[in-house]
C-alpha positions, 0 to 999 in steps of 0.5 A: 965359779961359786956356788952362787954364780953357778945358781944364777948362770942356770936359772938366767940359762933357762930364762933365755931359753924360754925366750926362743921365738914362736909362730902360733897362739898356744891353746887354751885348755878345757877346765878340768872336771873333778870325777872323785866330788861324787856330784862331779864339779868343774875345778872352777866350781868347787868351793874344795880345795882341789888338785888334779894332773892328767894329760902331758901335764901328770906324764911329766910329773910321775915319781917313782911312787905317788907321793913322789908324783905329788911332792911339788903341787901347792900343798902336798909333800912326801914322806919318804923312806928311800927310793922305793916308799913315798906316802903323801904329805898333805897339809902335813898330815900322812898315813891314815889322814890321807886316803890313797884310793884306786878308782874311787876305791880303797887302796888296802895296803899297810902304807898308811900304818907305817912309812917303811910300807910302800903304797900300792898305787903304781903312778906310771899306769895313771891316766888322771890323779885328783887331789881332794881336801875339806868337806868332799873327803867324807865320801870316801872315809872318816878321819881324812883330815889331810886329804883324798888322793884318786888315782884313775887306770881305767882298769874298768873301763866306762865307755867303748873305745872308738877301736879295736885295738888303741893302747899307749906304750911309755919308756923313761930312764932316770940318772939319779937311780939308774932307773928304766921304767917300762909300761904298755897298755892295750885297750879296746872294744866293739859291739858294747864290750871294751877290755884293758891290758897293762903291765910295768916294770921298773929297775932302779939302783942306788940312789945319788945325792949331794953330799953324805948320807948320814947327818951324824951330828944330828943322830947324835942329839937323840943317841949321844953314843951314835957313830956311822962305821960306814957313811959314803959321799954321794950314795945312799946304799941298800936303795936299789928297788924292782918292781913289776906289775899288770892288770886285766880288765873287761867291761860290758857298756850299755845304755841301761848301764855297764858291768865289769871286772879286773885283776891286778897283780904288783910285785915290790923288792926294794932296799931301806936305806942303811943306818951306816952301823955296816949290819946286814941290809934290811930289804922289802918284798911286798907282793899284792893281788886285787879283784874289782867288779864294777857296776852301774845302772842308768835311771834304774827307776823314778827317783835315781839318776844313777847307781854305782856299785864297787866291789874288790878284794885285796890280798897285800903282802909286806915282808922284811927281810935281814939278809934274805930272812924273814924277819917281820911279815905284815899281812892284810886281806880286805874286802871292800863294797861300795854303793852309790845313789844319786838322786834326781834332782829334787828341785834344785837339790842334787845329792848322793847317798850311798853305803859302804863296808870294809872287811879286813883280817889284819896280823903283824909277825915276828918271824925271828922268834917263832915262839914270840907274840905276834907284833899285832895280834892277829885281828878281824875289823869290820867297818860300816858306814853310810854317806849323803852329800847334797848340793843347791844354789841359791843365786850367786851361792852354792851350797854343799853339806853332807855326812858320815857315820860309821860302825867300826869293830877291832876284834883281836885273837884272844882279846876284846874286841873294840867298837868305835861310832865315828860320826863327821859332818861338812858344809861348804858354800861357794859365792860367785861375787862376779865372773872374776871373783869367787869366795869360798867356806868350807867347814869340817867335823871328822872323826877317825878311829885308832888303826890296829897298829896304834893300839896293838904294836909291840916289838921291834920294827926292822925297817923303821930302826925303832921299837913300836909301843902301841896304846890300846886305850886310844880314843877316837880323834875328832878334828874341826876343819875350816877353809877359807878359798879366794879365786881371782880370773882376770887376762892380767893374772889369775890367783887362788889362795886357801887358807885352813885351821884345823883343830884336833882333839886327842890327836894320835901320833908316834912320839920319840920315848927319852929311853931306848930298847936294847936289842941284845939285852931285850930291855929297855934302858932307864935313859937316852944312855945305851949299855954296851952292847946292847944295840939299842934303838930308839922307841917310838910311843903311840899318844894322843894330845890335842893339836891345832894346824894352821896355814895357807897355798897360795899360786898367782899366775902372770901371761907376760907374753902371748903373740906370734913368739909363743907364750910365756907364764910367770908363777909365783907360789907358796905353801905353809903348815905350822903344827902345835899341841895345845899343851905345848910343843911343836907337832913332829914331822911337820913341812916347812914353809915353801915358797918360789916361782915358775917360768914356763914357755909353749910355742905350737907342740914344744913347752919348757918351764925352770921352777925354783922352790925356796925350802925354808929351815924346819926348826919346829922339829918337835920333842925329840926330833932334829931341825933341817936346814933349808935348800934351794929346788931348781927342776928344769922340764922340756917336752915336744909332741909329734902327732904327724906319724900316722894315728900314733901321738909321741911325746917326748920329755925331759926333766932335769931334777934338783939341778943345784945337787942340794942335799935336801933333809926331808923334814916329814921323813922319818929317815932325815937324818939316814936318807936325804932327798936324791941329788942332781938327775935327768930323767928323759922318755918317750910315750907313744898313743896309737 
């Protein structure tokens, strides 16, 4: 059989599967409402661009990393550097543009300075992620222009559980890494009191996948004199990962307010995949501890409705070892506040004001030369902002504006200190044209100072195989942000298109130099040609230039069956972000162009869906970098509840991934042409609620 009849003979398998017949009508979810807005709209009533999974629908979904998790919703992707590191991708933006928040709060790792780094967030104790874009994101921090990602644990809880003892226990296994992931949690409460109890552990191998790991031809075209002296079929070697993890957390609930406090310790051993030279492997230890306190208060006095306080302390750190030794420490202390205000009602305007602070103590070392400058000085930064968003309607018209500005210090050991006054601004309105038709526009001015590695990195990255150059006389990146939403409800079909343009000044990037570093020799080369034995690795230049992003997520949705056989949904969907620098040339690392359909059935408390993701070839690489070829996505999902065993709910599921074994580049990863996406898997599990 050809590849191609072997493609269609699955996809017209599923289809007739999801065929089967049915006796009950399904039923019509609740509208998901967004907790991350600050004034918590309804999804229908945002004029932002929102994505939000829970329930069955998040459980089925979850990655081994959050950006994993996200990769196949309308506009996100990840940017991955091997099985243990996946950082989203949204509108093609990564790193700092995309805050990655716990609770409303700043993750405070080093996963947004560098891709090697794994976030934090561990996405299997998830109850709720919401995905934010445009005007909303100036809550939580200047300079997200890609977007806010929350992830919600109830590590604090708000309210009382209606028990003693309740809690959720979940084990699933993953072919493509050999992967086992356990989590259980416990939570309850009495008399005003109510705790939360979690803890995970996850083992995974080495990942499969569809063909070689190594695109020699394409590594070549930066290192003319690269050859792989070890590239295995179907593997990428040094993936395997361990992690484990938990949290505590109490709360004390009233009708005045609640107050509460939790500790989180997560512990990361992971591998980076091998660059075939057949040198020993370089692997990950990150180990993090977080202290939240959470407070609130009720209509404390006249004007306020409500006052939220946050408070939390993040001690990360992220070790690269060569051959179990140290080789490049990362260390990052952080405190964090937050202060909330929302206002009662002035009429018709409701709004939040609110206050926040980052206090952080950053270093980067070279533990391979004790006598060597620190990779990134050791370095306090301070960083102070205030925030208000208003919100009012005017007939069919609602209307949303805020802003934040920040005060924000970079002072390095021995050094001068930095001082950047970021200042952003949004407004938003959202037109109810009729029950069926909604409009939406939104605008907005964010400004994002330099992160320390930007500005300061000097020497050798271990996991990234490149020599990093900072640049210390970055200016702040100023971005103008336009959306442009359309909503379509009617029983026939339901339809959202987004369209954006952003355009950005002095946009920061890590650009490829045309010379590279010799290790052995500890110099740089007057070319792209390496001296022999000098083990030389590509240089990566911090640079700013001005850039515009332009694109669109689109998603139409048809019923073609609801009756006594069950229900069956047909989705078409889309996404594009094309990226260029005013002065010519494409912007790196940039999503290609996507596009398919879904299939998905339901029949009382069983539900099955066949999504078929067409990945167009990236050959805007950009300067330096490689194109990728296109692929074909075909994922396969089943699930069935039982909710008849006593007070336990059961679900089980099933997933089959890139079931045509392609092997996918990744064209916003890094390591492309090292590490392809995983090839052909089934994962199945099992979660029980009590």
């Amino acid at each position: 059989m050809t590849k191609t009849r072997r493609r269609l003979f699955l996809i017209a398998s599923l289809i007739s599967t999801a065929a089967q017949s049915a006796d009950e009508q399904p039923i019509e979810l609740e509208e998901m409402v967004v907790t991350s807005t600050g004034l918590k709209h309804a999804t229908a009533k945002s004029a932002k661009p929102v994505t939000v999974l829970s329930g069955d629908q998040l459980r089925t979904k979850i990655g081994s990393t959050i950006g994993e998790t996200l990769k196949n919703e309308l506009g996100i992707t990840t940017q991955s550097f091997g099985s243990g590191v996946g950082t989203p991708v949204i509108r093609g933006q990564a790193g700092p543009r995309v805050r990655v928040m716990q609770n409303s709060m700043g993750n405070n790792d080093a996963s947004s300075l560098s891709p090697d780094h794994a976030n934090g967030v561990e996405p299997i104790l998830a109850e709720r992620v919401e995905v934010l874009r445009g005007p909303a994101t100036l809550l939580y921090g200047n300079g997200a222009i890609g977007g806010v990602v929350n992830v919600i644990d109830n590590r604090i809880p708000e309210t009382v559980p209606d028990k003693l003892l309740g809690g959720a226990t979940e084990q699933r296994y993953d072919s493509v890494t050999s992967e086992t992931a356990s989590a259980l949690k416990l939570e309850g409460g009495k008399n005003g009191w109510a705790y939360h109890l979690d803890g995970f552990y996850r083992d995974q191998g080495n990942t499969h996948i569809g063909g070689k790991a190594i695109d020699e031809a394409a590594v070549q075209v930066n290192e003319p004199d690269y050859t792989a002296a070890v590239n295995p079929e179907g593997l990428i070697n040094n993936t395997e990962g361990r992690t484990r993890g938990g949290s505590i957390g109490i709360s004390r609930i009233g009708d005045v307010g609640l107050v509460g406090a939790s500790i989180n310790q997560l512990e990361k051993n992971y591998g980076i995949p091998s660059d075939g030279s057949g040198g020993d492997p370089v692997t990950v230890v990150l180990k993090q501890t977080k202290y939240d306190f959470k407070g609130q208060l009720n209509k404390p006095f006249v004007f306020a409705d409500e006052i939220r306080m946050k408070f939390g302390y993040t001690d990360y750190q992220h070790q690269e070892l060569d051959v179990g030794t140290p080789a490049t420490t990362f260390l990052n202390k952080t405190y964090e506040s937050r202060l909330e205000l929302e206002h009662q009602p002035i009429g018709q305007l409701k709004g939040v004001w609110g206050f926040q602070s980052t206090n952080s103590e950053f270093t980067a070392i070279d533990n391979s030369d004790p006598l060597a400058m620190p990779l990134v000085p050791k370095s306090n930064i301070d960083t102070y902002g205030i925030f208000a968003i208003e919100s009012f309607k005017s007939g069919a018209v609602t209307y949303e504006f805020g802003g934040r500005g920040e005060w924000q210090t970079i002072s390095p050991e021995n050094g001068n200190s930095l001082t950047y006054l970021p200042i952003s601004g949004s407004a938003s309105a959202l037109w109810e044209i009729t029950k069926q038709h909604q409009l939406s526009l939104g605008f907005t001015h964010s400004q994002r100072s330099p992160l320390i590695q930007e500005l300061f990195y000097d020497g050798v990255h271990e996991a990234s195989r490149s020599y990093e150059l900072g640049n210390k006389n970055l200016n702040r990146e100023i971005s103008n942000n336009l959306d442009l939403g359309y909503r379509f409800n009617a029983d026939w079909m339901t339809a959202e298109i987004n369209l954006f343009h952003n355009w950005v000044s002095d946009y920061i990037y890590q650009g490829r130099a045309d010379y590279l570093y010799g290790r052995n020799a500890e110099a740089f080369t007057a070319d792209n040609l390496c001296p022999p034995d000098s083990a030389c690795i590509p240089v990566e230049e911090s640079r700013q230039a001005a850039a515009t992003f332009k694109g669109f997520e689109t998603q139409f949705q048809f019923p073609l069956m609801q009756n006594g056989f069950g229900a069956l949904d047909l989705t078409l969907f889309g996404d594009y972000t094309r990226g260029t620098f005013d002065n010519g040339g494409d912007v790196l690392r940039m999503p290609p162009l996507r596009y398919g359909l879904q299939l998905s059935y339901e029949k009382n408390d069983f539900s099955t869906n066949a999504r078929l993701t067409r990945g167009e070839a990236q050959t805007n690489a950009g300067e330096n970098e490689t194109s990728t070829p296109s692929y074909l996505l075909l994922n396969l999902g089943a699930q069935y509840r039982i909710s008849s065993l006593g007070d336990a709910d059961i679900l089980l599921f099933a997933n089959g991934k890139n079931m045509l074994n392609e092997n996918i580049r990744n064209s916003t990863s890094y390591l492309r042409n090292f590490a392809p996406d995983p090839g052909r898997s089934a994962e199945v599990g099992i979660r029980i609620r009590y």
